[in-house]
N, CA, C and O atoms as a GROMACS GRO file, in nm:
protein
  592
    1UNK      N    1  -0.754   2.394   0.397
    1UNK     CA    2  -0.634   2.322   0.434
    1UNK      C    3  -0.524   2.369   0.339
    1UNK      O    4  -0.532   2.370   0.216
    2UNK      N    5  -0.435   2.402   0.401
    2UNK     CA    6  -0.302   2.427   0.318
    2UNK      C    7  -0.159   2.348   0.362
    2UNK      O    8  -0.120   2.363   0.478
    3UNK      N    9  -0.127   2.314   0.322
    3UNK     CA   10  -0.024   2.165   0.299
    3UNK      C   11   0.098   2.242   0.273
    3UNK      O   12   0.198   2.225   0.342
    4UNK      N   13   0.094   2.318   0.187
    4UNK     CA   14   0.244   2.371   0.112
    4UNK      C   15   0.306   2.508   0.104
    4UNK      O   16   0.392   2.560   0.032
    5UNK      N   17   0.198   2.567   0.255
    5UNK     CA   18   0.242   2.751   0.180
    5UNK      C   19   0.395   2.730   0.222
    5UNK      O   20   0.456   2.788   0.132
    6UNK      N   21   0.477   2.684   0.300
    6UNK     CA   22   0.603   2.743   0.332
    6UNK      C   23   0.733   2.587   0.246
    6UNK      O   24   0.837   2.540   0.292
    7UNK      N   25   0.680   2.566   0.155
    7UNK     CA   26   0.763   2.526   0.067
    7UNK      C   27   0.796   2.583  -0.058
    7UNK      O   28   0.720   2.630  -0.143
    8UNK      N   29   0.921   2.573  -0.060
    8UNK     CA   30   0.973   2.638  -0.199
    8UNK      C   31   0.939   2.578  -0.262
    8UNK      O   32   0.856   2.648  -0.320
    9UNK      N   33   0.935   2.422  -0.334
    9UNK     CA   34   0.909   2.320  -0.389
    9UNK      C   35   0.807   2.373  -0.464
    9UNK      O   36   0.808   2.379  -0.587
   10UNK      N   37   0.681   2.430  -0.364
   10UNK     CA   38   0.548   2.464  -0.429
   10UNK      C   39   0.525   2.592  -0.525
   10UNK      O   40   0.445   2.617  -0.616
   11UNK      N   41   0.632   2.662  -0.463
   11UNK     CA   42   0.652   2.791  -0.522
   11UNK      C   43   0.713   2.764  -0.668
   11UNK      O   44   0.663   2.833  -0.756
   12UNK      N   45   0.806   2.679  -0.704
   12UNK     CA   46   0.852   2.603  -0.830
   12UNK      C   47   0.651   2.587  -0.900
   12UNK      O   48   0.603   2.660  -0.987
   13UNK      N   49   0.575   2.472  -0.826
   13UNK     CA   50   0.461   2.397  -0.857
   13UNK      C   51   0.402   2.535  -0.902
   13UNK      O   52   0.357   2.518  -1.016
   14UNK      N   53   0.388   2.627  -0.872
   14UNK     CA   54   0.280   2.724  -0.887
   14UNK      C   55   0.349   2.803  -1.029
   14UNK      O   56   0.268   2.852  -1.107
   15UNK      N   57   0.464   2.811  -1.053
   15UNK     CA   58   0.523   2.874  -1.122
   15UNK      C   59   0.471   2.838  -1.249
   15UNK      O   60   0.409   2.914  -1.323
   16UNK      N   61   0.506   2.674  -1.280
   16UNK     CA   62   0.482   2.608  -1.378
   16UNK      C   63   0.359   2.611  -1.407
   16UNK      O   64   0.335   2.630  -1.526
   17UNK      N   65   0.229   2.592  -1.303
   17UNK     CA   66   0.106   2.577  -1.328
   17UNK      C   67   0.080   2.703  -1.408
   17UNK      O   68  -0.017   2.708  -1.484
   18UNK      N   69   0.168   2.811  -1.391
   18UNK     CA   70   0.148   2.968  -1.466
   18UNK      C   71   0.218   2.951  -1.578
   18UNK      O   72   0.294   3.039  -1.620
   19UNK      N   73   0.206   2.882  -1.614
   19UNK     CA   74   0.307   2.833  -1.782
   19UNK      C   75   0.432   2.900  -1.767
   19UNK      O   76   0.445   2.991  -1.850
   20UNK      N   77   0.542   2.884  -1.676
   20UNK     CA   78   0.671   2.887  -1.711
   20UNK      C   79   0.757   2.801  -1.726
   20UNK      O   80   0.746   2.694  -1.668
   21UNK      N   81   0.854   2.827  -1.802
   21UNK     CA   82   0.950   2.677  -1.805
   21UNK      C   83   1.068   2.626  -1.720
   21UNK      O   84   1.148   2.708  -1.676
   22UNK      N   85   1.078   2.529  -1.703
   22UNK     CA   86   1.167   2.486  -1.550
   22UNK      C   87   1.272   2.606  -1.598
   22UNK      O   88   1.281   2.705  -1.525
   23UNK      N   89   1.335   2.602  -1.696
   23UNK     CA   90   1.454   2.693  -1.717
   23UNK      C   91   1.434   2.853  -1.658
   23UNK      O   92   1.531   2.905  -1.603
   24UNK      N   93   1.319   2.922  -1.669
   24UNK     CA   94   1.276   3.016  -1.623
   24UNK      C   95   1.265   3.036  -1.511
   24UNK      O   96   1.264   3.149  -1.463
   25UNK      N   97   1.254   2.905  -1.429
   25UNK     CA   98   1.229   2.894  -1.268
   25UNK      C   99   1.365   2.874  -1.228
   25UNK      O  100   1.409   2.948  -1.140
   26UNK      N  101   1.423   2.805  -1.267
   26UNK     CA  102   1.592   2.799  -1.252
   26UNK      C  103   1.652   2.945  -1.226
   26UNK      O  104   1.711   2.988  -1.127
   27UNK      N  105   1.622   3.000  -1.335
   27UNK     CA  106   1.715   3.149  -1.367
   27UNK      C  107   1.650   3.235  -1.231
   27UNK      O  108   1.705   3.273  -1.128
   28UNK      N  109   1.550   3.245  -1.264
   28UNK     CA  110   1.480   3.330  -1.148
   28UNK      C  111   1.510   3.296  -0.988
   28UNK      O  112   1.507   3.386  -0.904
   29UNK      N  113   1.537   3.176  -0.957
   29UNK     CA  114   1.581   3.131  -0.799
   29UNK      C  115   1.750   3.097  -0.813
   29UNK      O  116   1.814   3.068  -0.712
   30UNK      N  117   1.815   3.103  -0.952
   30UNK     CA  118   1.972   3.082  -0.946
   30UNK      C  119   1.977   2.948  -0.929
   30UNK      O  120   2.076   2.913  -0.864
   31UNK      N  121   1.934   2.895  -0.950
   31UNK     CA  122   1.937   2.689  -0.946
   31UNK      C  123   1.949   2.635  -1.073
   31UNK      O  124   1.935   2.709  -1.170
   32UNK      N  125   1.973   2.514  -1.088
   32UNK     CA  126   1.984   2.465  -1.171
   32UNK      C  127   1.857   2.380  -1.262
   32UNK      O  128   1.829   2.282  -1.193
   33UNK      N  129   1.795   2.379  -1.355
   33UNK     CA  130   1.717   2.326  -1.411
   33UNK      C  131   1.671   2.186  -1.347
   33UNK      O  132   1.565   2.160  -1.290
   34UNK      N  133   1.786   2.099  -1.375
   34UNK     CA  134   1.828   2.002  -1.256
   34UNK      C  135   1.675   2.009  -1.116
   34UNK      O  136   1.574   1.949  -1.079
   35UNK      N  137   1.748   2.109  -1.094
   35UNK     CA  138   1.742   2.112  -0.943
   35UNK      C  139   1.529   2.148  -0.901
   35UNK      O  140   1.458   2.111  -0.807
   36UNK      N  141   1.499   2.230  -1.023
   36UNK     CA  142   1.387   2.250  -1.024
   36UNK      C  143   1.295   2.144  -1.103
   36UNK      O  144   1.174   2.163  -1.096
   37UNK      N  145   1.341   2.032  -1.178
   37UNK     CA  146   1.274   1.923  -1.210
   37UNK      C  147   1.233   1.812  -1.136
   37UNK      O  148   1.133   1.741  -1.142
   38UNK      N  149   1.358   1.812  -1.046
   38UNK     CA  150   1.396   1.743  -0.926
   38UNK      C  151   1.227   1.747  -0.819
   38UNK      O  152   1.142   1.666  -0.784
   39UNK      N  153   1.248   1.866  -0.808
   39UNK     CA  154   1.149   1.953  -0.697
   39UNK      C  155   0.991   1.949  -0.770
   39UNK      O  156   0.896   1.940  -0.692
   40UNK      N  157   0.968   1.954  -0.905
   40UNK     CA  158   0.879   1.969  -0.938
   40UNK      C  159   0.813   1.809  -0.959
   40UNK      O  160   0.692   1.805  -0.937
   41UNK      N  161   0.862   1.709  -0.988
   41UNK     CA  162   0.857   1.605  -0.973
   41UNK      C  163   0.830   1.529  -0.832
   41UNK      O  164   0.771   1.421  -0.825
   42UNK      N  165   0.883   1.602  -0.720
   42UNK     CA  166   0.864   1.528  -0.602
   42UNK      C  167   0.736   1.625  -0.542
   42UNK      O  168   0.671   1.589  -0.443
   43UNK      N  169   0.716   1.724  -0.599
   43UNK     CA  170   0.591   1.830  -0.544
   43UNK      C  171   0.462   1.738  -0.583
   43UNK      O  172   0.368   1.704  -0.510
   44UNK      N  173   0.490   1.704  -0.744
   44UNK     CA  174   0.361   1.667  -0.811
   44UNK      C  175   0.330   1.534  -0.729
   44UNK      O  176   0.230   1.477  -0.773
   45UNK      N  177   0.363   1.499  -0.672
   45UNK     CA  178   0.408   1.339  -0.560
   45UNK      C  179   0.268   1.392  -0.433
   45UNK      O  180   0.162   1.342  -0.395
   46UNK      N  181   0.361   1.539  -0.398
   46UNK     CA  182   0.290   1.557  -0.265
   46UNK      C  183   0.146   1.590  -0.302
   46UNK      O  184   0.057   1.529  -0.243
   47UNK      N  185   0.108   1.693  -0.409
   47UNK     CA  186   0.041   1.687  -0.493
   47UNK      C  187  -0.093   1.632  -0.502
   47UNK      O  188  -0.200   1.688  -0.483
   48UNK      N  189  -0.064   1.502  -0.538
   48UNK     CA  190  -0.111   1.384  -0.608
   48UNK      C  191  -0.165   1.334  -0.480
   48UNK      O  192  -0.287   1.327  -0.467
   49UNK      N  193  -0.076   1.293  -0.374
   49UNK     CA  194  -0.123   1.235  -0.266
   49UNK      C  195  -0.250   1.322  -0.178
   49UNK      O  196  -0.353   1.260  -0.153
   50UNK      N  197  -0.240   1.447  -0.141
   50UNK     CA  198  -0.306   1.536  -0.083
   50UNK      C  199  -0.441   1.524  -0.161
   50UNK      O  200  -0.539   1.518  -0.086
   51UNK      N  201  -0.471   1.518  -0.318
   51UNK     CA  202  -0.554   1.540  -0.387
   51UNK      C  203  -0.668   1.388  -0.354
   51UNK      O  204  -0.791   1.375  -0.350
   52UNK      N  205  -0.547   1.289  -0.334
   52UNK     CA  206  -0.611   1.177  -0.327
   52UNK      C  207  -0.678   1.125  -0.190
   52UNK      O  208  -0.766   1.039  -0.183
   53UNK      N  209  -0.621   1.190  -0.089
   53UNK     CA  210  -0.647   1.166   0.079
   53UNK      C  211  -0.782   1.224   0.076
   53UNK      O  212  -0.882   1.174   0.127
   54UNK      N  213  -0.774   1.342   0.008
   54UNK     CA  214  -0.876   1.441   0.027
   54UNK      C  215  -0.993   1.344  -0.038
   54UNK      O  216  -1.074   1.286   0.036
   55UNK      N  217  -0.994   1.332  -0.156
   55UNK     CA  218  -1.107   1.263  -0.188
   55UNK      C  219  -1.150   1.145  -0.081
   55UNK      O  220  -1.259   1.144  -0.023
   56UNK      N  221  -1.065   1.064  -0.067
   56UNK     CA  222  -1.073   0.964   0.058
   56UNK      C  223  -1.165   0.997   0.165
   56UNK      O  224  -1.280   0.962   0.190
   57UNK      N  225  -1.076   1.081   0.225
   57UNK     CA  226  -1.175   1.148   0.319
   57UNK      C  227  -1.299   1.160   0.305
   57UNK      O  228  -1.376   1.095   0.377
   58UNK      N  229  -1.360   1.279   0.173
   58UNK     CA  230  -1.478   1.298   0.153
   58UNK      C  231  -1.521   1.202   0.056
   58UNK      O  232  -1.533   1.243  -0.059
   59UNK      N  233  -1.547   1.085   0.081
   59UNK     CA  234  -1.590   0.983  -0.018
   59UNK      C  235  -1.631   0.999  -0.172
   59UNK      O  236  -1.730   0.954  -0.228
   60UNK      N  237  -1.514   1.084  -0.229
   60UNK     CA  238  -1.529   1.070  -0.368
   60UNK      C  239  -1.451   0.988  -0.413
   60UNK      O  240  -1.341   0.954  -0.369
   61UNK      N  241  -1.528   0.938  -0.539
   61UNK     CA  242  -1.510   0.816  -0.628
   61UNK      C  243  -1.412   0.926  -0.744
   61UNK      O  244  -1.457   1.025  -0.802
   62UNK      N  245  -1.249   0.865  -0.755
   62UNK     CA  246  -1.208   0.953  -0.882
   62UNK      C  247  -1.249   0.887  -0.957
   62UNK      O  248  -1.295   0.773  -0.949
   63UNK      N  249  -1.230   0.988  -1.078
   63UNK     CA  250  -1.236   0.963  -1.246
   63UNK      C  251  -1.117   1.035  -1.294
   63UNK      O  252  -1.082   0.993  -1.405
   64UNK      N  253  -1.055   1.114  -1.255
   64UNK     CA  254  -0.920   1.182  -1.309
   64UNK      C  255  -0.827   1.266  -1.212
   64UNK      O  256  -0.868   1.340  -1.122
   65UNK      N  257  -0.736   1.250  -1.236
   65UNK     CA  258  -0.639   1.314  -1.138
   65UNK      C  259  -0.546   1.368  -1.206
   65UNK      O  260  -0.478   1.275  -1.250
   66UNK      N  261  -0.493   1.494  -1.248
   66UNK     CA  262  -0.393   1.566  -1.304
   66UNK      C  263  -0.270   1.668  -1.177
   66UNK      O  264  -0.268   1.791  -1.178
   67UNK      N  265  -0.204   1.607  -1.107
   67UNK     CA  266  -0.110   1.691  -1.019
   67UNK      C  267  -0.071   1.825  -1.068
   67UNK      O  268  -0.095   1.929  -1.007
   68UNK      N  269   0.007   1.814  -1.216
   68UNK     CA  270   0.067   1.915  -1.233
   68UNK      C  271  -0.037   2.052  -1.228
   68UNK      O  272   0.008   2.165  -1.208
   69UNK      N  273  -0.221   2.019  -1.255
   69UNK     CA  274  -0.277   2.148  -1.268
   69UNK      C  275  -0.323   2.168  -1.100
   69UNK      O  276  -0.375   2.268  -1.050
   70UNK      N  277  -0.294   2.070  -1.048
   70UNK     CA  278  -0.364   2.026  -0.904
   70UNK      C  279  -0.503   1.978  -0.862
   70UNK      O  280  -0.570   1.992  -0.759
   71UNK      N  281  -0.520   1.919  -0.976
   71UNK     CA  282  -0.707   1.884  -0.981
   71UNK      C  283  -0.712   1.760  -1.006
   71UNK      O  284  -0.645   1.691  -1.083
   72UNK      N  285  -0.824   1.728  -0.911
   72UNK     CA  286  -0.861   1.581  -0.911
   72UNK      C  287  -1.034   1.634  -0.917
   72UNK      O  288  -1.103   1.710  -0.849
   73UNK      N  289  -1.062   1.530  -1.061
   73UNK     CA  290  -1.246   1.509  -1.074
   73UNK      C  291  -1.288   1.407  -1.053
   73UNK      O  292  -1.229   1.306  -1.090
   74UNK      N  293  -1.410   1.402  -0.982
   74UNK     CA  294  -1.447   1.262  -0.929
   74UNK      C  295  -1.638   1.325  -0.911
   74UNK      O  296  -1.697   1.421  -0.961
   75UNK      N  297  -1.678   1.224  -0.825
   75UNK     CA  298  -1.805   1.180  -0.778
   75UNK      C  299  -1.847   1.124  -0.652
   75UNK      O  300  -1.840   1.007  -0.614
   76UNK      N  301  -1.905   1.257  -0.574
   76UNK     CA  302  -1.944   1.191  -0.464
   76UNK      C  303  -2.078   1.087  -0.420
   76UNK      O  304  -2.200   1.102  -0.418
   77UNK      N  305  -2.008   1.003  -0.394
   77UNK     CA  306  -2.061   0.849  -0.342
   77UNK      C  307  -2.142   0.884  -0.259
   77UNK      O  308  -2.204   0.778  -0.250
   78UNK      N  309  -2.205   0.969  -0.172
   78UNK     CA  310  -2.315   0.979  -0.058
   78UNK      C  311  -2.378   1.078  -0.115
   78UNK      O  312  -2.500   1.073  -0.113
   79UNK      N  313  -2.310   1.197  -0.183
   79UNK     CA  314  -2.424   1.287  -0.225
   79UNK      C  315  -2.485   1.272  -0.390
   79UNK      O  316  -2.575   1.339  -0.441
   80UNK      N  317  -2.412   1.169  -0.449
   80UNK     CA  318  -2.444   1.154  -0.604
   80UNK      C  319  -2.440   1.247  -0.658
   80UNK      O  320  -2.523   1.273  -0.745
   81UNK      N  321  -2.332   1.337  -0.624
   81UNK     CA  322  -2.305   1.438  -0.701
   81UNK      C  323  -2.144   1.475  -0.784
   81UNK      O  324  -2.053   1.405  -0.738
   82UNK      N  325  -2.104   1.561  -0.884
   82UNK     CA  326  -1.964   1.506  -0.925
   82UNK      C  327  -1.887   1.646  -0.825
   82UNK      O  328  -1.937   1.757  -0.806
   83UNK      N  329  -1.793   1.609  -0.788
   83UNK     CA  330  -1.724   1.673  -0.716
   83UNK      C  331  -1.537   1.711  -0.812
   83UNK      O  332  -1.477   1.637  -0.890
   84UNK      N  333  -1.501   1.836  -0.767
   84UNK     CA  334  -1.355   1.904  -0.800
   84UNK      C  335  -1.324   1.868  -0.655
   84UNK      O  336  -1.398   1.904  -0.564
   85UNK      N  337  -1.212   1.795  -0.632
   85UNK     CA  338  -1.077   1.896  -0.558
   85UNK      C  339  -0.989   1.973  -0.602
   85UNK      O  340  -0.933   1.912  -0.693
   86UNK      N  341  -0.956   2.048  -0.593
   86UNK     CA  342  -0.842   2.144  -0.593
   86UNK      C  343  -0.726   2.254  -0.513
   86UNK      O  344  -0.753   2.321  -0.413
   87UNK      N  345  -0.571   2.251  -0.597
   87UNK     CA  346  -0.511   2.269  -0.508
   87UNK      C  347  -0.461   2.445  -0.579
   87UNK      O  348  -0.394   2.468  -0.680
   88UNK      N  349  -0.520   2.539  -0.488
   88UNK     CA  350  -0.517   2.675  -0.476
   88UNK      C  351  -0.417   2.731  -0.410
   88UNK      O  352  -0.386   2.705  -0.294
   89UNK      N  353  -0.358   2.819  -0.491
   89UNK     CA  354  -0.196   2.869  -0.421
   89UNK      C  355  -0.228   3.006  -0.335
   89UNK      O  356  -0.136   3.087  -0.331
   90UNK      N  357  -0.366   3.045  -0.255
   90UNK     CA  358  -0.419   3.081  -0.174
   90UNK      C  359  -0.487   3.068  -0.108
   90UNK      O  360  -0.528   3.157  -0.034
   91UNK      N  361  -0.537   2.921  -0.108
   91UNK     CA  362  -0.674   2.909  -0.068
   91UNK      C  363  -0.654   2.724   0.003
   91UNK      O  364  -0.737   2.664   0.071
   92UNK      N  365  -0.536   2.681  -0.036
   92UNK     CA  366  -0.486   2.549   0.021
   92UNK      C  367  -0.576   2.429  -0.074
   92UNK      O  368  -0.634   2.450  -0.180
   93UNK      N  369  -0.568   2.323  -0.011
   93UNK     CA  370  -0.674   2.182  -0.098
   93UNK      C  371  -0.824   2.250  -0.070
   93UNK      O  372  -0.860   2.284   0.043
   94UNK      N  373  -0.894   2.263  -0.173
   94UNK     CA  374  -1.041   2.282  -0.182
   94UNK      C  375  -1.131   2.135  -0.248
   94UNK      O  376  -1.094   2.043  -0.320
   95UNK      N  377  -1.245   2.163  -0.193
   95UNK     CA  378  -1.349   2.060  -0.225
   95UNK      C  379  -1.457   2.139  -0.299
   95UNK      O  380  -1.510   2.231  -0.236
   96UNK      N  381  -1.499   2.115  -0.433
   96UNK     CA  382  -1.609   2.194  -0.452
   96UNK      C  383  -1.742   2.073  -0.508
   96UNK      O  384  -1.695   1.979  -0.572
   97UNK      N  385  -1.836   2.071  -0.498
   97UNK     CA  386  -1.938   1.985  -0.526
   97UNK      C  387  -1.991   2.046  -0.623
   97UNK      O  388  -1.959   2.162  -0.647
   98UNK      N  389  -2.092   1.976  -0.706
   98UNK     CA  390  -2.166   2.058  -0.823
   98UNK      C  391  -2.330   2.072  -0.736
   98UNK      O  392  -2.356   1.988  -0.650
   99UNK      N  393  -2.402   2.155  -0.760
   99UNK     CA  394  -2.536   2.222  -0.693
   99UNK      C  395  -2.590   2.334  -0.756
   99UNK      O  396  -2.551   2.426  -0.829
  100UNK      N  397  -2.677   2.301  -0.712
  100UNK     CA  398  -2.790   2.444  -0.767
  100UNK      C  399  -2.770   2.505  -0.584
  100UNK      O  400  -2.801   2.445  -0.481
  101UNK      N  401  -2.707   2.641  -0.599
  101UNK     CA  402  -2.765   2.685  -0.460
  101UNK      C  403  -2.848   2.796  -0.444
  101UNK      O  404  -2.897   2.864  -0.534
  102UNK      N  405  -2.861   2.812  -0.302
  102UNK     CA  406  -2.930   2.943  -0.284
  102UNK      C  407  -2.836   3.066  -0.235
  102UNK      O  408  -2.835   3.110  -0.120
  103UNK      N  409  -2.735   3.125  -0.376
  103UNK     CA  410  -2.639   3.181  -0.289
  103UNK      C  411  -2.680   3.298  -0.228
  103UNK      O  412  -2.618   3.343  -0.131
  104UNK      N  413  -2.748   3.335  -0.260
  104UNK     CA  414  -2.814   3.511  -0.210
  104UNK      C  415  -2.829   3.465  -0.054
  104UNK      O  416  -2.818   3.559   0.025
  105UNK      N  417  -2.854   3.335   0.005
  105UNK     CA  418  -2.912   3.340   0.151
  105UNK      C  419  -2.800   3.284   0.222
  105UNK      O  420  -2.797   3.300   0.344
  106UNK      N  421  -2.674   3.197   0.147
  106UNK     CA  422  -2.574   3.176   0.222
  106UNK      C  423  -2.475   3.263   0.289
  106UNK      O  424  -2.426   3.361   0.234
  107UNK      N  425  -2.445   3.222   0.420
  107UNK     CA  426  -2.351   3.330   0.488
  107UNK      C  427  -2.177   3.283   0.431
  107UNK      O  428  -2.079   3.345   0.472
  108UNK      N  429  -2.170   3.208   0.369
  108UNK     CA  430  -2.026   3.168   0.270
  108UNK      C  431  -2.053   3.222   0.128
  108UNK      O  432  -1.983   3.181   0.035
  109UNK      N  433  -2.160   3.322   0.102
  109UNK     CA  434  -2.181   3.380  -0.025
  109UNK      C  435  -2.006   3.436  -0.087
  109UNK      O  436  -1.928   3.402  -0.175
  110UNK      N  437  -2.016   3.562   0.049
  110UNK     CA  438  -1.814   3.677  -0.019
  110UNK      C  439  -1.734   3.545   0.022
  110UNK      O  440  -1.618   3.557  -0.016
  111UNK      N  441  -1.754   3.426   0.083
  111UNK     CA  442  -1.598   3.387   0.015
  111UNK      C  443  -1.608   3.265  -0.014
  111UNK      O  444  -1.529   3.204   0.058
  112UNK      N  445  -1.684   3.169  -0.105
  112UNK     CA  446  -1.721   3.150  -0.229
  112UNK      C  447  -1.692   3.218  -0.360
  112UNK      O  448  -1.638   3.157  -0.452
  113UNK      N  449  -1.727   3.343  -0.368
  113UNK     CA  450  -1.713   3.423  -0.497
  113UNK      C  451  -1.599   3.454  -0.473
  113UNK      O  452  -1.533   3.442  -0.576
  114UNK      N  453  -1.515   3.501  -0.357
  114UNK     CA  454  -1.361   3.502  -0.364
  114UNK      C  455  -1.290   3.385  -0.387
  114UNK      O  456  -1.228   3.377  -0.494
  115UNK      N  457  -1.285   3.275  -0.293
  115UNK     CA  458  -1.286   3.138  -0.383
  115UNK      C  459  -1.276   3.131  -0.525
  115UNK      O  460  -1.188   3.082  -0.595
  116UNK      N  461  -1.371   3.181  -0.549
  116UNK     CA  462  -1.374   3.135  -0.728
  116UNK      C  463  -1.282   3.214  -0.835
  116UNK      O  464  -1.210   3.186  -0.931
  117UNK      N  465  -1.336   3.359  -0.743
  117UNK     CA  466  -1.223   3.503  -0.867
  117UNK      C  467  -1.087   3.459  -0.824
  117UNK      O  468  -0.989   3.507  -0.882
  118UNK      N  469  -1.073   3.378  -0.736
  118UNK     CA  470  -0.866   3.376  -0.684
  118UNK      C  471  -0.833   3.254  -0.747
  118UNK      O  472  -0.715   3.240  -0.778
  119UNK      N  473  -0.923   3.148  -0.776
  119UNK     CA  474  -0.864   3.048  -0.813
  119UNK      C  475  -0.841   3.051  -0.974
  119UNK      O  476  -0.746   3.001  -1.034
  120UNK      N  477  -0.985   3.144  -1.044
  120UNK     CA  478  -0.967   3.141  -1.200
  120UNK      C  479  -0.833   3.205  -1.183
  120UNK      O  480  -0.734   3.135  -1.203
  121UNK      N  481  -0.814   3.363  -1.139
  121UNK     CA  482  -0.679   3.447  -1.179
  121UNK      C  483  -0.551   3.353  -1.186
  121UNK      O  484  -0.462   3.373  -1.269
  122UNK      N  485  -0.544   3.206  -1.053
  122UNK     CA  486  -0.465   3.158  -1.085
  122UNK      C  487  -0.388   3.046  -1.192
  122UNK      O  488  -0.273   3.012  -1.218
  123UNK      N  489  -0.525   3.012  -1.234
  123UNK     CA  490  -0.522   2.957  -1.356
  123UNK      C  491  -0.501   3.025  -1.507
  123UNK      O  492  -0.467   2.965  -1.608
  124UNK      N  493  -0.531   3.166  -1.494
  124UNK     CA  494  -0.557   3.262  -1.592
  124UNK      C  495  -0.678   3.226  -1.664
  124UNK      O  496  -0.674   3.194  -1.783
  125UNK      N  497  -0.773   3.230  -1.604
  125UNK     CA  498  -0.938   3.194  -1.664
  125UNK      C  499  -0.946   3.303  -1.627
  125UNK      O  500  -0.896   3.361  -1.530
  126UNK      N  501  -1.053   3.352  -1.755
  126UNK     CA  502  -1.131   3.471  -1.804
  126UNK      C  503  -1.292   3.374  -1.751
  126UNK      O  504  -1.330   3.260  -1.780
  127UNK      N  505  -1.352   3.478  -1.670
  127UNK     CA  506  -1.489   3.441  -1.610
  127UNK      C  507  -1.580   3.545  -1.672
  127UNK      O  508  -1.518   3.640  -1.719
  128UNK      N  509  -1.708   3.552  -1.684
  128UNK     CA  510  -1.816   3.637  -1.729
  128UNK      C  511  -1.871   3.676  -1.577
  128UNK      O  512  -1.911   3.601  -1.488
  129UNK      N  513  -1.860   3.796  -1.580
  129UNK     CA  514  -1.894   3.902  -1.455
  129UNK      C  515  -2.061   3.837  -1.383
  129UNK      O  516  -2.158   3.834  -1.458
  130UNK      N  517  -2.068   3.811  -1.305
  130UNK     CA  518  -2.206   3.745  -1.259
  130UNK      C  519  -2.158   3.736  -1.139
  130UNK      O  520  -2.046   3.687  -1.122
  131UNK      N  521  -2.258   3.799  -0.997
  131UNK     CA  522  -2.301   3.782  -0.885
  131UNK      C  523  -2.371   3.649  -0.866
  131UNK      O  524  -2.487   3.666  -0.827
  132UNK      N  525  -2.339   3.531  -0.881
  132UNK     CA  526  -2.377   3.400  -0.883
  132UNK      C  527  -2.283   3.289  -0.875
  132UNK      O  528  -2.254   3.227  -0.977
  133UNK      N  529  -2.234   3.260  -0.764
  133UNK     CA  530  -2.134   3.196  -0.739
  133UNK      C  531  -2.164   3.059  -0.811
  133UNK      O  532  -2.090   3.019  -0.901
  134UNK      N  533  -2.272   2.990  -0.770
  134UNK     CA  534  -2.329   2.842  -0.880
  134UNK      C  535  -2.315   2.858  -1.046
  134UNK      O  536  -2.304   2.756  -1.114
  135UNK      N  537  -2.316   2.986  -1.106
  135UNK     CA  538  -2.312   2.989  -1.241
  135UNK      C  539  -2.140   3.038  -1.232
  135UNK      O  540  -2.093   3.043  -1.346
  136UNK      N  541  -2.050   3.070  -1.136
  136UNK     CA  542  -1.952   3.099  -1.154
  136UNK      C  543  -1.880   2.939  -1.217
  136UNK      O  544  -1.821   2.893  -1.314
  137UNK      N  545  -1.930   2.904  -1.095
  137UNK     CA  546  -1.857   2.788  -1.070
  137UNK      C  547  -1.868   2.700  -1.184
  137UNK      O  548  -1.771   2.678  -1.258
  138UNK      N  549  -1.971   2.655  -1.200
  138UNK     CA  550  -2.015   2.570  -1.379
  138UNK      C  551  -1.889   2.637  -1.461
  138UNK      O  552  -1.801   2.570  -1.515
  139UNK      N  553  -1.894   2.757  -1.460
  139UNK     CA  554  -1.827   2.814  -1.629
  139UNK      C  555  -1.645   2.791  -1.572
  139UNK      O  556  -1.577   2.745  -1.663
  140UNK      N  557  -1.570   2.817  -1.444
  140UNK     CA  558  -1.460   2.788  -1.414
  140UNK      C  559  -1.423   2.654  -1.424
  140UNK      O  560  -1.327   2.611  -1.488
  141UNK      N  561  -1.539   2.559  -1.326
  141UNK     CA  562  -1.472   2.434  -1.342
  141UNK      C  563  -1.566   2.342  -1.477
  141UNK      O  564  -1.576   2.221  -1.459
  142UNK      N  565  -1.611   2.384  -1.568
  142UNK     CA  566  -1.655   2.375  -1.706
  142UNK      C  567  -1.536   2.392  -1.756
  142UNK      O  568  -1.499   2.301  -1.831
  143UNK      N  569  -1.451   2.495  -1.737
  143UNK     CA  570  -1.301   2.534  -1.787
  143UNK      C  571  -1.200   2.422  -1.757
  143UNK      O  572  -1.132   2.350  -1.830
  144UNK      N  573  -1.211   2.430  -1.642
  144UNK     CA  574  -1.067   2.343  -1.557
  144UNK      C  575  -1.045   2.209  -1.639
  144UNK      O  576  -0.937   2.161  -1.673
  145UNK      N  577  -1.214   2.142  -1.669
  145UNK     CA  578  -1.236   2.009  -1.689
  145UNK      C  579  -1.136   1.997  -1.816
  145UNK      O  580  -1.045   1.914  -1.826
  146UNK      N  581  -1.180   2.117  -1.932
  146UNK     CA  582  -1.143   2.061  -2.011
  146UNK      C  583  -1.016   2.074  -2.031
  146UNK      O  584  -0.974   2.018  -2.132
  147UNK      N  585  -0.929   2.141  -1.955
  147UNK     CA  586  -0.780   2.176  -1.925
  147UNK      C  587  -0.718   2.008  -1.874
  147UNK      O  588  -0.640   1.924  -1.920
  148UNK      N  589  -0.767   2.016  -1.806
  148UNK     CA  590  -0.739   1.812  -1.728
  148UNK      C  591  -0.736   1.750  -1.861
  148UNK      O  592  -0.721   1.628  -1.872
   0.00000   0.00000   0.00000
């Protein structure tokens, strides 16, 4: 699901999530600081809400919600397991569950592991090279957590 590719607003959201400063986003689109706090403030809104529907939906129980990185951690209530949402500036709102899998036999193996290499780059997480999307995932959102 993707909510925000054709907003500028988000394009501000993604900027910042890449550590720049509103002033930097200003200069670069010719706006006013103003104008991109404005936007970044009403993004983290849409944000926030999307992160939270989503859980809704898939009956997770939050425990934390951070807009500005786009991650909400929680716990799913039917599978007793702890669950990420996240909001990927290629990949739209994602759901990821924690599991032991069998990735070698899944047919979502290549995009899973793309999943994972697009979302660290956008965070700027450094991953350890492994054909194992379940051990990817531990060490990224092992990362994310402690970023939240």
């Amino acid at each position: 699901m993707s909510l925000f590719i054709n907003e500028k607003q988000f394009d501000f959201w993604k900027l910042r999530r890449a550590r720049l400063s509103n002033v930097a986003i200003a200069t670069s689109f010719g706006i006013s600081r103003q104008a991109v706090s404005k936007a970044l403030l009403a993004m983290d809104g849409k944000i926030e809400t999307a992160l939270r529907e989503m859980a809704r939906a898939n009956k997770i129980a939050i425990v934390k919600v951070n807009p500005q990185l786009g991650v909400l951690l929680g716990r799913s209530v039917p599978l007793g397991v702890d669950a990420i949402i996240f909001v990927s500036g290629s990949h739209g709102v994602q759901v990821w569950y924690e599991h032991e899998g069998d990735c070698g036999e899944c047919e979502e193996y290549a995009d899973c592991i793309k999943l994972l290499w697009d979302y660290a780059d956008e965070l700027g997480i450094a991953l350890a090279r492994t054909a194992d999307p379940t051990k990817m995932a531990e060490e990224l959102f092992g990362k994310v957590k402690e970023m939240v």
